[in-house]
Every structure is written in structure tokens, then in C-alpha cells.
C-alpha positions, 0 to 999 in steps of 0.5 A: 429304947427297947432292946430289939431296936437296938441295932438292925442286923437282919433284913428280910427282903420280899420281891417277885423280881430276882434282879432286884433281890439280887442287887438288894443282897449285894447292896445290904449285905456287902456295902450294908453289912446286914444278913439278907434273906430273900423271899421271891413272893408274898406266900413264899415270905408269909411261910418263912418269916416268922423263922427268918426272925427278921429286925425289918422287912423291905416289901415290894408292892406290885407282885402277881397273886398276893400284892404288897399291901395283902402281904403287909397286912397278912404280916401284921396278923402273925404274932412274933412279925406285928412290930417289925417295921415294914419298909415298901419298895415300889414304882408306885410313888405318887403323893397320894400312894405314898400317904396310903403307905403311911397312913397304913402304917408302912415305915416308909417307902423306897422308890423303884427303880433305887440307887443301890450305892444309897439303899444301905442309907435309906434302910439306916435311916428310916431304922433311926428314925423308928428308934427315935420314936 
């Protein structure tokens, strides 16, 4: 396993909403105990990320100006961000939205509205299952 898989210790969650970043931070910080940084949109998360040196980013999918999907493709062209997975939080969760996001190459996908009590366990496991391979 390679040793930045070992254990996920800070997150990087970008959304346009301050609400859900609020929730988010409590939920992943308090009952996750992980290091939360927020980023209230794509430009602002595109500036700041490769500092933050994020273990994995939660991205919202509908923002104003740069939508998700330019965001993730924007992160995968910054060399020190291209191999931290990239998790999508989103309404848009139809069958066939979602194996857009995979066969994108998204780790997965977190439906919106989420259960903050779950979001530690849905961030947890979709990490194991990256190290798993």
C-alpha cells in the first residue's frame, strides 16, 4: 500500500453552499475526527489546494461559474493534487449521472441532501476501498 494511503487525515471539501460546508466540518471534524478545510467554490479551491495538501477532496457538483465536473477536471491537471481521490457530493444521482462520475474516474458519490451522522462512514469507507485497490 503506499504509504499516502495509509490513513486519510485531512479533507478538503469544496461547495458553494455555506450550510453544507458547515454541517460538513462538524460532521468530519467532530464525530470524524478528520482536518477539514472548506473551499466555497471551484476558483477559490483551485487557488488553495495544492497548500491544503489534501488526503482527499469532497466536491460538489452544481456550483455557479466552474460546476464540479470542470473543477475535478481542472484538479487533475495540477501535478501534487492528480492522485487524491475525489469523492462528488451531489443531488444529481440518477443511474445514469452516476456512472458518468465513475467512468470519469470520481471515487464515488455521496447523495445530497446527506445524513451527517453517516457522512464520516461514507468517506471511510469509500478511502478502504481505494486502499484496497
Amino acid at each position: 500500500m503506499p504509504p499516502e494511503l495509509a490513513q486519510l487525515k485531512n479533507i478538503l471539501c469544496i461547495d458553494d453552499e455555506q450550510d453544507i460546508l458547515d454541517i460538513a466540518k462538524f460532521a468530519l471534524e467532530i464525530a470524524g475526527k478528520y482536518r477539514l478545510d472548506i473551499c466555497c467554490g471551484g476558483k477559490e479551491a483551485l487557488c488553495r489546494a495544492p497548500a491544503l495538501n489534501p488526503d482527499l477532496i469532497l466536491l460538489d457538483v452544481m456550483m455557479p461559474g466552474m460546476d464540479g465536473v470542470a473543477v475535478y477536471k481542472a484538479l487533475r491537471e495540477v501535478p501534487g493534487l492528480k492522485g487524491v481521490p475525489i469523492v462528488f457530493m451531489t443531488a444529481k444521482v440518477q443511474p445514469s449521472e452516476v456512472i458518468e462520475y465513475l467512468d470519469m474516474g470520481v471515487e464515488g458519490v455521496i447523495p445530497k441532501p446527506f445524513d451527517p451522522i453517516a457522512l464520516p462512514g461514507a468517506v471511510e469507507s469509500m478511502w478502504e476501498k481505494r486502499k484496497a485497490g
